[in-house]
C-alpha positions as a printed Julia matrix, in Angstrom:
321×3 Matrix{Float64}:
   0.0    0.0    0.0
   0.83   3.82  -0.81
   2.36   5.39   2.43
   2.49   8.64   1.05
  -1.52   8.26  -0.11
  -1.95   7.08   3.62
  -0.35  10.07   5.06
  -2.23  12.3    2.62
  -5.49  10.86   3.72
  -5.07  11.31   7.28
  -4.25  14.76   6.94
  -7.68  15.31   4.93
  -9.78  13.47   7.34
  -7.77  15.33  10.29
  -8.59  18.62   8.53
 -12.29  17.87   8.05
 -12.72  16.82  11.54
 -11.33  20.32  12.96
 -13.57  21.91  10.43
 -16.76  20.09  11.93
 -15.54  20.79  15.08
 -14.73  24.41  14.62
 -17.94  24.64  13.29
 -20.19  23.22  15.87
 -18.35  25.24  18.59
 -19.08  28.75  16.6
 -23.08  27.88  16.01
 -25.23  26.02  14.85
 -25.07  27.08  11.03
 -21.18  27.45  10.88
 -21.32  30.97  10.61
 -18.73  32.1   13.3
 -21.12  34.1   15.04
 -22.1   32.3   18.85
 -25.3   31.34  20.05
 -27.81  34.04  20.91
 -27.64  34.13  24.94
 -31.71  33.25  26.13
 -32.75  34.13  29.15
 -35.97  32.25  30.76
 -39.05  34.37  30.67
 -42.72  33.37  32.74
 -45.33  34.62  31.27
 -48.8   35.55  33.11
 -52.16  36.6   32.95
 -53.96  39.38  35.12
 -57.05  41.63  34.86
 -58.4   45.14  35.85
 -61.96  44.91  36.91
 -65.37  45.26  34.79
 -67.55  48.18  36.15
 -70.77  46.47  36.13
 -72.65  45.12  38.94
 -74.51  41.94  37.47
 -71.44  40.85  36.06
 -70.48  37.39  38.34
 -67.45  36.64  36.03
 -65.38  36.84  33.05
 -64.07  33.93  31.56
 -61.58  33.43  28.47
 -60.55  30.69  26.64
 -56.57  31.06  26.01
 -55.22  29.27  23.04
 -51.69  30.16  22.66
 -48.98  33.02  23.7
 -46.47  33.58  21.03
 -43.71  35.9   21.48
 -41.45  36.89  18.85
 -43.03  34.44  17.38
 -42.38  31.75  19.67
 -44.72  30.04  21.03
 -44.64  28.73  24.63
 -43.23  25.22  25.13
 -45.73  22.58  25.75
 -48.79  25.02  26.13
 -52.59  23.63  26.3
 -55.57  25.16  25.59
 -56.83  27.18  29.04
 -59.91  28.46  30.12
 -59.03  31.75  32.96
 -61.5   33.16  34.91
 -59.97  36.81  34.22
 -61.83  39.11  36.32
 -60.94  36.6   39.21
 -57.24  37.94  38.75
 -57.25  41.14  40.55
 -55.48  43.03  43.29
 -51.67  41.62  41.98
 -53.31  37.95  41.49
 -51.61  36.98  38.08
 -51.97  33.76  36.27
 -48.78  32.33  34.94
 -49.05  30.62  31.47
 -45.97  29.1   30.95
 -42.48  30.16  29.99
 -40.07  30.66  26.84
 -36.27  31.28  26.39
 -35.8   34.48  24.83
 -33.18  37.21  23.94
 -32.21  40.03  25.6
 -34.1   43.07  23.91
 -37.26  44.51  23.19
 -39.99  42.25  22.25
 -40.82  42.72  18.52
 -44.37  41.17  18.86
 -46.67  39.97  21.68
 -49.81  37.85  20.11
 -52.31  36.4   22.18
 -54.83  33.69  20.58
 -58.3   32.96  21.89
 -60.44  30.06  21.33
 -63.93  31.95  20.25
 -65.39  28.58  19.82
 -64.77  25.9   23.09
 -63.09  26.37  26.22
 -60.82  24.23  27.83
 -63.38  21.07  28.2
 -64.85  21.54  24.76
 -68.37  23.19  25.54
 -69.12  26.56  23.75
 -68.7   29.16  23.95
 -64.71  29.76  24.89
 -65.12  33.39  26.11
 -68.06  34.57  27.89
 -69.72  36.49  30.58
 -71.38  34.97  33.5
 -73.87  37.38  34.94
 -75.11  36.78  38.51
 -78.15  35.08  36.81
 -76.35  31.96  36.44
 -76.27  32.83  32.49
 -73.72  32.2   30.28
 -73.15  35.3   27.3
 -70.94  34.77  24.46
 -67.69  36.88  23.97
 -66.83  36.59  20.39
 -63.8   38.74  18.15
 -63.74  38.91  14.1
 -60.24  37.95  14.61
 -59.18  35.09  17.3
 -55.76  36.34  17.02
 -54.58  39.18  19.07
 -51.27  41.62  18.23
 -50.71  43.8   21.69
 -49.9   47.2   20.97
 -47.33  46.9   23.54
 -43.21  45.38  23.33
 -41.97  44.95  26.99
 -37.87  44.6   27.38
 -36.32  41.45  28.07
 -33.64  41.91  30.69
 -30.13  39.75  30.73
 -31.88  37.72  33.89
 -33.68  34.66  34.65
 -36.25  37.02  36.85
 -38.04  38.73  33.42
 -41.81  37.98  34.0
 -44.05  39.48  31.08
 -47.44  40.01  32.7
 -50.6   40.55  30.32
 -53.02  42.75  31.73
 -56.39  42.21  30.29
 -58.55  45.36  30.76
 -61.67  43.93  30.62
 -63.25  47.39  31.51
 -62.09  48.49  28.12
 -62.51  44.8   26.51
 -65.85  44.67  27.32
 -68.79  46.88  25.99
 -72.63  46.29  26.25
 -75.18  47.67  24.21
 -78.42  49.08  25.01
 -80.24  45.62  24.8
 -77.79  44.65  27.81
 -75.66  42.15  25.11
 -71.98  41.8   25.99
 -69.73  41.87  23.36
 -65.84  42.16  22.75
 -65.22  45.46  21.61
 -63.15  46.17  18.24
 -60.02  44.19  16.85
 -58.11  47.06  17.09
 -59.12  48.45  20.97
 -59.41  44.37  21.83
 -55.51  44.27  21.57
 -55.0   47.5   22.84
 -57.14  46.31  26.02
 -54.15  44.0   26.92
 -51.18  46.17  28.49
 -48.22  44.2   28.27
 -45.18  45.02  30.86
 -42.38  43.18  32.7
 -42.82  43.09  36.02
 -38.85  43.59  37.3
 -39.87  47.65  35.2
 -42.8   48.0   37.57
 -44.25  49.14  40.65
 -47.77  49.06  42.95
 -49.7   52.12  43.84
 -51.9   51.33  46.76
 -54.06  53.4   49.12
 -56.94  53.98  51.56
 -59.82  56.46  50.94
 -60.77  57.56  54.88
 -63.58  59.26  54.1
 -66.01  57.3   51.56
 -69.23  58.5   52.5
 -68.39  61.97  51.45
 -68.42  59.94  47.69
 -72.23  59.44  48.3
 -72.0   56.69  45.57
 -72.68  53.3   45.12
 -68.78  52.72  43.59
 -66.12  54.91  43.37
 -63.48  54.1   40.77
 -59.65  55.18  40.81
 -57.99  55.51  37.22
 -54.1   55.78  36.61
 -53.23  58.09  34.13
 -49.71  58.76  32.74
 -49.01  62.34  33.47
 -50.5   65.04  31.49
 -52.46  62.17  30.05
 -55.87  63.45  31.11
 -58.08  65.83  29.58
 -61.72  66.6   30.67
 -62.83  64.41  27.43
 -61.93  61.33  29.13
 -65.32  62.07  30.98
 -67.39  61.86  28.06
 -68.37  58.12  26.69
 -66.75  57.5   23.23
 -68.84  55.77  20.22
 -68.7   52.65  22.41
 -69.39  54.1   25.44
 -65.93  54.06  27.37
 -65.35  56.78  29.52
 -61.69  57.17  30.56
 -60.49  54.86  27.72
 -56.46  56.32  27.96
 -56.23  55.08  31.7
 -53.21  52.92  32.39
 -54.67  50.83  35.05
 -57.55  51.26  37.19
 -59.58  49.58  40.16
 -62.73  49.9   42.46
 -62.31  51.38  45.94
 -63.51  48.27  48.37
 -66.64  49.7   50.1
 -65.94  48.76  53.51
 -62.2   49.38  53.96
 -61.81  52.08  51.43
 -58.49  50.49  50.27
 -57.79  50.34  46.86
 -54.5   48.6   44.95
 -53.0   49.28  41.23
 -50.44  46.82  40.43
 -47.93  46.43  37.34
 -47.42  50.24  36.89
 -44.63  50.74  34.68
 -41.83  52.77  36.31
 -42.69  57.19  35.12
 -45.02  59.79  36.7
 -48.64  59.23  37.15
 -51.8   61.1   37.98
 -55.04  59.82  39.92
 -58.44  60.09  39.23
 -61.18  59.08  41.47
 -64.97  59.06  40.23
 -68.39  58.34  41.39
 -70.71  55.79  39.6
 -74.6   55.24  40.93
 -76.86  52.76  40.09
 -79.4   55.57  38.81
 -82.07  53.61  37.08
 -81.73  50.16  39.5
 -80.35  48.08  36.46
 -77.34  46.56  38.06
 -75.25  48.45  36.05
 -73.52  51.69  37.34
 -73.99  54.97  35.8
 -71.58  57.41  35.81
 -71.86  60.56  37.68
 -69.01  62.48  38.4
 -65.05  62.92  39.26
 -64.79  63.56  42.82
 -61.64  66.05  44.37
 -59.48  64.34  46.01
 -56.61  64.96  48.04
 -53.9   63.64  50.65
 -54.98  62.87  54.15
 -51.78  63.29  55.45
 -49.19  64.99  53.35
 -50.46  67.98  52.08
 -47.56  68.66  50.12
 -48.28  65.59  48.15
 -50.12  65.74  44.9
 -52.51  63.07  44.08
 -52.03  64.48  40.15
 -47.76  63.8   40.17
 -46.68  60.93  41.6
 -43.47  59.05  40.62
 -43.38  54.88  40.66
 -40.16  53.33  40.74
 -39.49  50.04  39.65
 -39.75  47.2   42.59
 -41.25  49.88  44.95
 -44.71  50.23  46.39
 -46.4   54.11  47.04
 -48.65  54.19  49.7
 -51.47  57.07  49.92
 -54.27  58.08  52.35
 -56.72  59.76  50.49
 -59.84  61.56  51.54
 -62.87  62.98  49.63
 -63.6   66.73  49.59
 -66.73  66.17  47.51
 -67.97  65.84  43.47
 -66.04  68.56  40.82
 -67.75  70.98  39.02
 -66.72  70.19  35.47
């Protein structure tokens, strides 16, 4: 046999192994460039509350979560009573690898059709009746308006926070309905929690309200105009809040949770059953101030990320506007 075709040989198969191997070790396509670092990312589900007294629950059916168009890993089909998920309560989803960066897309897909056992509808309203009222959209898939950042940390939790006050609409029959494609998606606030903080409080004097609900809305600053009062051609007042809750009726205590980290300005108003329809009427924005700081204004606060802002608010009585 040839030595010198032997020796050749062996260098050629030598060489070809250091390619492979130079290859594997620079990614997966042999480009030289590394692989992207991922960093695991939960994924949950929370809600801001429904103003509307015969209202028991919301429930929706959850198909899939795809971010950056990746889905999440061994995801099935969920049914989530949403307006359970209130007060910080967050439903987690799942979880994803993904890069470091701002999110290019956040979709959400619901199941119009089943829920999670297979009995129609897959989104619907459950009034204190006992009966069940279909939610349907045009489209069943959802593109948030929002990107959130995705930190270089395991910690990165990308909450969805379904505003079902501005998801929600009913007509003059008293039908529930999703509202539009378009404010559908922007209903859903998407943030990372490690960018957020809580605003939380205590009205101490409720009965000046003389209402049967008072809301508090969270508006970025210099957000709010005196329009926000009006109902829009689907009959959302204060559709550019950030967040917003119900004052509890006993306590007074209120909670917003997942605000973004900036400067923020709160709103409280007064809603009365009028016409003793179970559903509550607006009637006016109240003055409000703080109970014990009076150097603090209720209309520039700043949230910092991880932090919590505590407030004790009273009631001076309904604005003129």
């Amino acid at each position: 046999m040839n030595l010198k075709y032997l020796f050749k040989t062996g260098i050629l198969m030598l060489s070809m192994g250091l390619l492979v191997s130079c290859s594997d070790d620079e990614g997966d396509l042999g480009t030289g460039e590394p692989d992207a670092q991922t960093y695991e990312t939960q994924v949950y589900l929370t809600d801001s509350p429904v103003d509307n007294a015969e209202v028991q629950g919301v429930f929706v059916t959850v198909a899939q979560v795809m971010i950056n168009g990746q889905a999440i890993e061994g995801f099935e089909k969920t049914t989530i009573e949403v307006s359970s998920l209130q007060s910080g309560e967050a439903e987690l989803l799942g979880s994803l690898d993904l890069e470091s960066g701002t999110t290019s897309d956040i979709t959400l897909v619901l199941d119009n059709e089943t829920d999670a056992s297979g009995e129609a509808p897959g989104n619907y309203v459950l009034t204190t009746s006992g009966e069940k009222k279909a939610l349907t959209s045009s489209s069943n898939e959802l593109s948030l308006g929002d990107n959130v950042e995705i930190h270089e940390s395991n910690d990165n939790a990308v909450v969805l926070d379904f505003d079902l006050r501005k998801a929600v609409v009913t007509n003059e029959s008293g039908e529930y309905s999703f509202t539009s494609d378009n404010r559908l998606s922007n209903s859903i606030r998407a943030v990372n929690s490690i960018e957020t903080g809580t605003i939380t409080g205590n009205v101490s004097d409720f009965g000046t309200a003389s209402a049967d609900a008072v809301v508090v809305y969270a508006y970025e600053t210099g957000a709010y105009g005196e329009s926000e009062t009006s109902a829009d051609e689907e009959g959302l007042r204060f559709a550019n809040a950030v967040n917003s809750t119900v004052v509890a009726e006993g306590s007074g205590d209120f909670e917003l949770h997942f605000i973004e980290e900036g400067d923020y300005e709160l709103h409280f108003v007064s809603y009365e059953d009028t016409d003793a329809d179970e559903q509550l009427e607006f009637k006016g924005e109240l003055e409000a101030a703080s109970a014990t700081d009076v150097d603090l204004d209720l209309l520039d606060l700043s949230v910092d990320a991880n932090t919590e802002v505590n407030l004790e608010v009273v009631i001076i009585g309904l604005l003129n506007l």
